[in-house]
N, C-alpha and C positions, 0 to 999 in steps of 0.2 A: 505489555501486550498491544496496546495502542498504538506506541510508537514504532513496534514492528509491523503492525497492518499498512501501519502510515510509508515507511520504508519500503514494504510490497508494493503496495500501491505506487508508489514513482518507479520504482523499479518496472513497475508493466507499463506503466503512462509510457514513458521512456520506451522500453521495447514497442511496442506500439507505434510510437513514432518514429522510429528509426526503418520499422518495416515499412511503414508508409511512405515514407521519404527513399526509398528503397525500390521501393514498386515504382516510385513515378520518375525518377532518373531510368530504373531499366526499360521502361516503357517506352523514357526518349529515348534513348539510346536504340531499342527496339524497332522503333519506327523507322529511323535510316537504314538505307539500304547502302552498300557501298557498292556493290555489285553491276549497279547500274554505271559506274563511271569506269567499268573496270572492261579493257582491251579483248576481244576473242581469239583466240587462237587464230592466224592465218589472214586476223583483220587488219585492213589498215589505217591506224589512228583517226584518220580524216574523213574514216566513213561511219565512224562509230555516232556520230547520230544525226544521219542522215535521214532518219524518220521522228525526227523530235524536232518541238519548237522550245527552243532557249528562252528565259525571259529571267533577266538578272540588275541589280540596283546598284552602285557603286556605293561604297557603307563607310564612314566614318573610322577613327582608331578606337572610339568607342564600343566596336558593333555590337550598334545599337539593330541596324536592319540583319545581319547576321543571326542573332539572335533571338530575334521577332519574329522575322518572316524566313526560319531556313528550312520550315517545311513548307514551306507554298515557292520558293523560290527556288531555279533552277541553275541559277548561276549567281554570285556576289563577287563583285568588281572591287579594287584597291591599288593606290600606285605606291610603287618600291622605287624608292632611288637605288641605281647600282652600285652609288660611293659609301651608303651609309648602311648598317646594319639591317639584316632582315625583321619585316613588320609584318603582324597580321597571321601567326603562330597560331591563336586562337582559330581565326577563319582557317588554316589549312587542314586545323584538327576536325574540324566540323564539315567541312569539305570535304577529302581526301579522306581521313580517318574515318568519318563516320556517315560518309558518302551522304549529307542532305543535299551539295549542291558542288556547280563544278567551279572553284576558283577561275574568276578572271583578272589577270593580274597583269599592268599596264606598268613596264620597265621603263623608268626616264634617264636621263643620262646627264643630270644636272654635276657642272662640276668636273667631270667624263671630256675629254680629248677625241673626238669620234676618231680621228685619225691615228691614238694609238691603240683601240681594243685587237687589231690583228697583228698586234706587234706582241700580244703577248700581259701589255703590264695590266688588266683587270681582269688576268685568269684567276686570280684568288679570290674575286669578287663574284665572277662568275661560279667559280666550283662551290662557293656555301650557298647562291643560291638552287642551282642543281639539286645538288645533296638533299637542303633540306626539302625539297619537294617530291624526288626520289626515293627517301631512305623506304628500305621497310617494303611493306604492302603497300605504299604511294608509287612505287614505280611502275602498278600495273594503274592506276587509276587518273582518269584524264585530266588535265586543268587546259584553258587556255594562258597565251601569254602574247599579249599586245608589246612588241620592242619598237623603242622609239617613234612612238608615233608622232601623225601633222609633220613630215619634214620635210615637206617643198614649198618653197615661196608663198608667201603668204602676205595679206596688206599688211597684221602686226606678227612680226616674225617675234615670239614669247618665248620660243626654246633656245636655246645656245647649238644642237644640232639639226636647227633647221634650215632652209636656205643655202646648205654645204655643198659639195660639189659631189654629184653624185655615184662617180666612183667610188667614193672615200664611202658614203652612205652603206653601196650595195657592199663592198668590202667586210666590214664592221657587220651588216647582218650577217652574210653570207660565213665568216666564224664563229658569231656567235650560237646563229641555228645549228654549223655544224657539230662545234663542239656539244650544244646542249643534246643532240639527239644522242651523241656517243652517250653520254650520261646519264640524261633525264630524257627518254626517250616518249614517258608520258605526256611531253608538252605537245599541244599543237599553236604554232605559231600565225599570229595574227598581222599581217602588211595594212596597217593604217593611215594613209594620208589624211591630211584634213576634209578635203574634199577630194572627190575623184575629179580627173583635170588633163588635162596634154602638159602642166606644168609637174604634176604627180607621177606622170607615167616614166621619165628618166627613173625615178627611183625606187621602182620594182625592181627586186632583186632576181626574179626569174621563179616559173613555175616551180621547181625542184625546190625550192626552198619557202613557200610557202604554203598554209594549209590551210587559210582562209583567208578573204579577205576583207576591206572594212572602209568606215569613213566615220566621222564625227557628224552627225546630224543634229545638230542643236538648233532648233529654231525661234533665234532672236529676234529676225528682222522682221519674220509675215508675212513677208514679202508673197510666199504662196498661202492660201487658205486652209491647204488641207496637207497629210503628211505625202501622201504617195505625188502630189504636184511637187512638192519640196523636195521631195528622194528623185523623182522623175529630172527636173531643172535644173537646178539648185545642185544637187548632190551627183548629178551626170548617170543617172542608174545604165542607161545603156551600157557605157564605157566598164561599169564598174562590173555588169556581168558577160561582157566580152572578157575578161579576164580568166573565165571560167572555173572560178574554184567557189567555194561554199560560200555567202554572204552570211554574216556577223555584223552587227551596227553597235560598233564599240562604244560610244559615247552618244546617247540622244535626249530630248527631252525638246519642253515649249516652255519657255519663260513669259510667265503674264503673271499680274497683279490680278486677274479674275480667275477665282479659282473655277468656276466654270468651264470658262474657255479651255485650261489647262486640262481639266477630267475629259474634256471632251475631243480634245486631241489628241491626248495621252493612250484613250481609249481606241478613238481609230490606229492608233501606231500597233497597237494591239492586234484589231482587225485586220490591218497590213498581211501582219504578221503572221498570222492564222490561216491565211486565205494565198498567200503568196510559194510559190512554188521553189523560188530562188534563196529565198531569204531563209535563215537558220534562227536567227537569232537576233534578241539585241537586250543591252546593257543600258539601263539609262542613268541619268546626270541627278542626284537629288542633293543638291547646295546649289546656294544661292554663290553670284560670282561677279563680282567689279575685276572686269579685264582693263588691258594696257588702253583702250578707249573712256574709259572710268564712266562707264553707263551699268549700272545695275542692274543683272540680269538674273531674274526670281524661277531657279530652275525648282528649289525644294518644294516638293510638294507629300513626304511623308508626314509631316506634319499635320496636314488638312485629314483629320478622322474619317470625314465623310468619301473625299476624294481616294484616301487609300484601300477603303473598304470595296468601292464598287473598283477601284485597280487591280485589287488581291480579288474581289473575286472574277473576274475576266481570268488572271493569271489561273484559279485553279480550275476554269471550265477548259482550259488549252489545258493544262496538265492532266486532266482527266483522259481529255481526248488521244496526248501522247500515254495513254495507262501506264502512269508514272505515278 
């Protein structure tokens, strides 16, 4: 008789905790919305949030920030090489599947011929990325997608399609967007030079084929003190919203060894961002990074407990504000 109380008893221990563990997956699961990344009838991709402020982290293969922060976060950044198999399956299930946030996904082209993607030989690379971002209920739900970004002249030219001749550049986009819209129609495409520039501006490939546009704001040097002197100077803002399509700041952040300084600039980018009429969005830089100049630049800053807390909570008084 014991021994069967004893076998009851695990037996509901057990049930018990399977409902409970049960409840709190459907809960997450519950709490995403996919709906929000999802196109309106009659809309056009590129206007679809035109009343919301972006604010997305680039995450590790770990995702670790995917993970952590995919209900405070509105977008999670990650780069795909086009030669090597698709990464980051996870992020588009939690993204796209289960709408927490909108994939921003920065295509490189290491490896990649720029001069032969309109000839045809990386359409098998190109159609499994498509697909997999497509399949299903992902093709009505948005993602962006940064293609070959930084490729004009630059002091250390680090990509192999950068510095190219900029026929062959606008070429190469100008198939690529076409085809993926045939396809993957949910993408909007991101034109990122490094900086905005008269050396950047041969390689715009033409309004028609862009639906936002961008620059890398990382600031190493200091050189300004504050973010909107540096986007202002530095990053040519004018130029960049003569352009006139929707501003995105694909890659940004402040490298310093004081975490101070870092929360406090991090945080105006924030305010920027909130307060600015032009600006949609932006993705920031969290790894630390020794470039071809071999200077150490301390962009991570998820790490600092304190620094991420008052970052996430900025992020969730704008996400409030977009009643998201």
């Amino acid at each position: 008789m014991t021994f069967r109380k004893t076998i009851k008893g695990l037996v509901l221990i057990l049930g018990l905790a399977g409902l409970i563990i049960f409840i709190v997956l459907r809960s997450d699961y519950t709490n995403a919305n996919p709906t929000w990344l999802e196109m309106q009838e009659g809309e056009l991709p590129s206007e679809h949030f035109r009343d919301q402020k972006l604010i997305g982290i680039y995450d590790s293969a770990e995702n670790k920030i995917a993970n952590t922060y995919k209900k405070q976060l509105s977008m999670v950044g990650w780069f795909q090489e086009l030669s090597e198999p698709l990464v980051g399956e996870n992020k588009l299930v939690q993204g796209l599947d289960l709408g927490y946030y909108v994939p921003f996904i920065t295509i490189e082209l290491m490896g990649v011929e720029l001069t032969e993607i309109p000839n045809g030989t990386y359409d098998e690379e190109l159609t499994n990325f498509f697909k997999a971002v497509s399949k299903g209920e992902r093709r009505n739900r948005l993602l962006f997608v940064r293609f070959a970004h930084e490729m004009e002249p630059w002091k250390f030219n680090w990509y192999p399609w950068q510095a190219q001749d900029p026929a062959d550049y606008i070429a190469a986009w100008r198939y690529v967007v076409s085809m993926g819209r045939e396809m993957a129609p949910n993408i909007l495409w991101v034109w990122s030079p490094t900086k905005m520039s008269e050396d950047a501006l041969p390689y715009y490939p033409g309004a028609a084929y862009v639906d936002y546009v961008s620059e890398t704001l990382n600031n190493f040097s200091h050189e300004y003190p504050t973010f909107e002197e540096y986007y202002t100077n530095k990053g040519n803002r004018a130029m960049l919203e003569a352009l006139n399509k929707p501003i995105i700041i694909s890659e940004c952040g402040y490298t310093s060894e004081d975490p101070e300084a870092q929360q406090r600039y991090l945080l105006e980018m924030l305010d920027f961002l909130e307060n600015d009429d032009r600006m949609q969005g932006m993705v920031f830089l969290d790894e630390d990074k020794l470039p071809i100049d071999g200077e150490m630049r301390y962009y991570h800053f998820s790490n600092n407990k304190e620094l991420m807390t008052a970052f996430i909570d900025k992020v969730e008084s704008i996400n409030r504000e977009n009643d998201r």
